[in-house]
N, C-alpha and C positions, 0 to 999 in steps of 0.2 A: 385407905385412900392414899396415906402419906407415901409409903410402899410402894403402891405402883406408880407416885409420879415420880418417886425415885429412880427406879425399874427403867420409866420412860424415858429421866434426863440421863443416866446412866450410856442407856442405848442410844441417843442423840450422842454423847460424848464419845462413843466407841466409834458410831458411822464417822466423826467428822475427825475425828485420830485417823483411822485409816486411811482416811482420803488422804489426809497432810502426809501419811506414807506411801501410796500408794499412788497417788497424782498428784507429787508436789508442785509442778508447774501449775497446772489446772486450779489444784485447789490457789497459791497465794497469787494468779492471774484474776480470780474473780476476788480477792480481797481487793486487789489494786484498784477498782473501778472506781470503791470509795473515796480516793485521790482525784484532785483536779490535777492534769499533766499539762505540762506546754507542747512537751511533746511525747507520745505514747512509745513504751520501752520497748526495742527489738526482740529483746529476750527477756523473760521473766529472772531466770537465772543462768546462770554464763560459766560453767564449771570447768571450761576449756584448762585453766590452770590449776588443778588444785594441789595445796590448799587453799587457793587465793580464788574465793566466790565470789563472784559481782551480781547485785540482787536489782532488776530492774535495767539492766544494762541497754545503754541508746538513747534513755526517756529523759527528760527536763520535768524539772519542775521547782516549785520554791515552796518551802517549807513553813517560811511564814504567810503565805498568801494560803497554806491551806487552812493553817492556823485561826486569820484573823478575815483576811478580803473576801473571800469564797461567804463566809457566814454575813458580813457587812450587804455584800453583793444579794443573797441570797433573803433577805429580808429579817435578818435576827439583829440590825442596828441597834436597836435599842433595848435589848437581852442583857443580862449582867451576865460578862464574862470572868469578873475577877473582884473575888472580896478579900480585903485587909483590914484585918482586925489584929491589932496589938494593944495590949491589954500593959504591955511595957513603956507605951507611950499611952495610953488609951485614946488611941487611933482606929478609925473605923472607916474605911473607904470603898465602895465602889465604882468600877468602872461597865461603861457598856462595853461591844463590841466596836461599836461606832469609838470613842473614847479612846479604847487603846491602840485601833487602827492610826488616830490621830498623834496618839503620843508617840509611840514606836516608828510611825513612817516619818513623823518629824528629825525622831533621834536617828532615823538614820541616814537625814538629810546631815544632820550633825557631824556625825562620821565620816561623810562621804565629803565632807569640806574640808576631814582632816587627810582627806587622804588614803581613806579605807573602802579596799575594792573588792571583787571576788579572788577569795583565792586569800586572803590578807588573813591575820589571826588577831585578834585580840583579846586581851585577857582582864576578867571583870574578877576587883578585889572587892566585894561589898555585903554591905548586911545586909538579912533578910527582909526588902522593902520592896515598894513594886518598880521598880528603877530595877531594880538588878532584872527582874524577868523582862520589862521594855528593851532592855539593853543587851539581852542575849537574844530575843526577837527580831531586835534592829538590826544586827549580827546577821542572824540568818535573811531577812530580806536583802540586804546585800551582796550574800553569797561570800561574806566572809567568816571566820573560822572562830567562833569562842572558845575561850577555856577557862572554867569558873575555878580559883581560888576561894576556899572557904575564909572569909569576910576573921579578923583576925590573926591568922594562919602567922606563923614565926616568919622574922626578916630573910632568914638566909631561905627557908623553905620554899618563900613567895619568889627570892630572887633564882632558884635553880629551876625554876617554873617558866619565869620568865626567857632566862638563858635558852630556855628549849623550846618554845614558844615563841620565839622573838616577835612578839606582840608591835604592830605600828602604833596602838594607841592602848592603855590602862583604862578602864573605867571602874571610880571604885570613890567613895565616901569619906566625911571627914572621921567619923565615926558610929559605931555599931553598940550596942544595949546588951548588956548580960544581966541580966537581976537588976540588980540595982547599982550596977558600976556602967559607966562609960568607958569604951576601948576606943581609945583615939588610931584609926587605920592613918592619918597622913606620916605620921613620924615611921610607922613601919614602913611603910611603901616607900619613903625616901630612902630608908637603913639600906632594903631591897635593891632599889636602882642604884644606889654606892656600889653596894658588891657586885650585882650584877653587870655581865660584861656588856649585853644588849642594853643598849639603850633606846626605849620608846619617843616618837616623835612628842607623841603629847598624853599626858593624861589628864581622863575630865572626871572631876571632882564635884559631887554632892556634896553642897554644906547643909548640914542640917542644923537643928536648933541645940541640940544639945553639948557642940562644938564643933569651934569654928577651926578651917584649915589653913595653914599659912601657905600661897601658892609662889609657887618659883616663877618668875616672869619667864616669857616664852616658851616652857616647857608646860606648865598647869593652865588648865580652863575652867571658871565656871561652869557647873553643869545647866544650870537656870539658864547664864546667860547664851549660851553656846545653843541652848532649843529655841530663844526668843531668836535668833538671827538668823535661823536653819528654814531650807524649805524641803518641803515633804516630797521623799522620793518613792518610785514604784518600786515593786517586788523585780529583783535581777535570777531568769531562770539559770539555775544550776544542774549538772549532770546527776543522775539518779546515784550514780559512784561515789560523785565528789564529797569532800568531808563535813560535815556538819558541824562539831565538836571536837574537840582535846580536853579529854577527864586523865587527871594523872592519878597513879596510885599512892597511896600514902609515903611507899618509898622506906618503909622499915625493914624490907629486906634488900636493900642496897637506891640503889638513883632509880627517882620515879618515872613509872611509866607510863607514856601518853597513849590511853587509849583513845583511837579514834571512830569515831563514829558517822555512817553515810545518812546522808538525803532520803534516798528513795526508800531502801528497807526499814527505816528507823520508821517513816511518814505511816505506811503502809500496816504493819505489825503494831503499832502505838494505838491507829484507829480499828485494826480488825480486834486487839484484844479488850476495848472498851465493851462493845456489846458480848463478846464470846467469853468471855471469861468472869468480866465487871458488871454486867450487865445496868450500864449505864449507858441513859438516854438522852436527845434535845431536852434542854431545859433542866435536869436535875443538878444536884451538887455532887461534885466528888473532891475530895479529899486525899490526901498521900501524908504519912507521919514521918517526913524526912527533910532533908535540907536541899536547897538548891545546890550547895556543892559536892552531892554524890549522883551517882546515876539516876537512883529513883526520882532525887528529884529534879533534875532533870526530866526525862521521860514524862514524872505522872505527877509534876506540878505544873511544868512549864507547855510540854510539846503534846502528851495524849492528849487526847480525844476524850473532855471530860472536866480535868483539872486545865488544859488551854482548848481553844474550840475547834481544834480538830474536826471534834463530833459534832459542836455546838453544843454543848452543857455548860453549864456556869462553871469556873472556879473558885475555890476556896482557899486561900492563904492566909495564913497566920503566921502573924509573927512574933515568936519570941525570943528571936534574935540569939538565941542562943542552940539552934535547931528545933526543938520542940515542936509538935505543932498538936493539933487536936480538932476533934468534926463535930460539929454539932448541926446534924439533918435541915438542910433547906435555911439554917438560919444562923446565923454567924455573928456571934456574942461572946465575952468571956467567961471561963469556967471560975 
């Protein structure tokens, strides 16, 4: 029996390779449907220039309204979209979908009062908490540009990030958890803006309980107080084209490079590979063993369809603050 359903998914795997060669358009025009558009792409793909491909060219959409609104809308409000368990703080948190809709459209009322539009970039220094994924969320409803610094990262490193990013506003924490040390991020981030030549409007600072940050008047915000005074804004559609993200490379073989990443293809590929590949559904948990400040996690913590609701399946985050993470099926406790 095992054999032939081998046999069979084998053959399911071979038909739908071919197709993705054989009718690329076709085949990633019916992935696309899975997206809610503002507005439906002219071209699926656009190869007029290459090697410069544009995937979805013409179409609108927002990244985070596919993410959160669409599922709130859709009747999963009160679904758990995201659990945090750290076992470093021994912190255990859910959020619904309704919940993070609330947190995230606030913070990005937040933003949007400092001055952050589409098209803007800013760049989050922070530990692994659910703040940091709100706040690349918020990002994206906006139609402005994140680029995640791994929460630690050296002064000068953060600051040639920043140089190239010139970030309108920082979001990032007083400090982050390794084992059993406290890494205080404000004293970097300060080293950071000294040398660096960009200077950001404003950064808004997490004080958590395990140390507190000294804020620079006019330049630093509460992050608490800055969501109490914020009103909650709607999702701003952006071009299928336009940029999502800036992941930079580690930069060990000479200055880092910003990779960037689009809207439309990212949305698209993040939710068809949930079920074809992960075969994950509404409602289950998925899981990624990586950090928010690399690609994976990005993609399959934050943005798939799965580990963020894309799909609508739960998330699973753990934090141990030092990337670590680990799944434990449908239930989310410490190992």
């Amino acid at each position: 029996m095992s054999s032939k359903i081998d046999a069979a998914a084998m053959g399911e795997l071979e038909r739908i390779y071919r197709r993705s060669l054989e009718d690329r358009e076709g085949f990633w025009a019916d992935a696309a449907r899975a997206i809610d558009w503002d507005l439906e792409p002219e071209r699926v793909l656009d190869d007029t220039e290459p090697p410069f491909y544009r995937w979805f060219a013409g179409g609108e959409l927002n990244t985070c309204h596919n993410a959160l609104d669409r599922h709130v809308a859709g009747g999963r409000a009160d679904q758990t979209g995201l659990v945090y368990d750290s076992p470093v703080t021994g912190t255990v948190q859910t959020f619904t979908y309704a919940e993070l809709l609330g947190r995230v459209a606030r913070l990005a009322g937040a933003l949007a009062a400092l001055g952050v539009g589409k098209g803007d970039r800013v760049v989050l220094y922070m530990p692994m908490v659910p703040e940091a994924v709100f706040g690349m969320l918020a990002c994206a409803r906006l139609g402005a540009i994140h680029s995640v610094v791994f929460g630690g990262f050296a002064a000068h490193e953060l600051a040639v990030r920043i140089d190239d990013a010139r970030p309108k506003v920082v979001l990032s924490a007083s400090c982050g958890i390794e084992g059993d040390r406290v890494i205080e991020y404000k004293p970097l981030l300060d080293r950071a803006l000294e040398e660096a030549g960009h200077e950001p409007g404003h950064c808004l600072i997490l004080q958590r309980e395990q140390a507190t940050a000294e804020l620079r008047p006019g330049r630093d915000l509460d992050w608490l107080e800055a969501m109490a005074g914020a009103a909650p804004v709607d999702c701003v559609p952006v071009a299928a084209t336009d940029p999502l993200y800036i992941l930079y490379t580690s930069g060990t073989t000479g200055m880092p490079k910003g990779v960037v990443r689009d809207n439309g293809g990212h949305a698209v590929a993040l939710r068809w590979s949930m079920e074809a590949i992960y075969d994950t559904h509404p409602g289950e948990v998925f899981w990624a063993a990586s950090d928010l400040g690399w690609a994976v996690g990005h993609s399959y913590i934050v943005y798939a369809p799965g580990q963020s609701p894309l799909h609508g399946a739960d998330r699973f985050s753990r934090d141990q603050e030092g990337g670590s993470q680990r799944r434990v099926p449908r239930r989310a406790r410490s190992l």
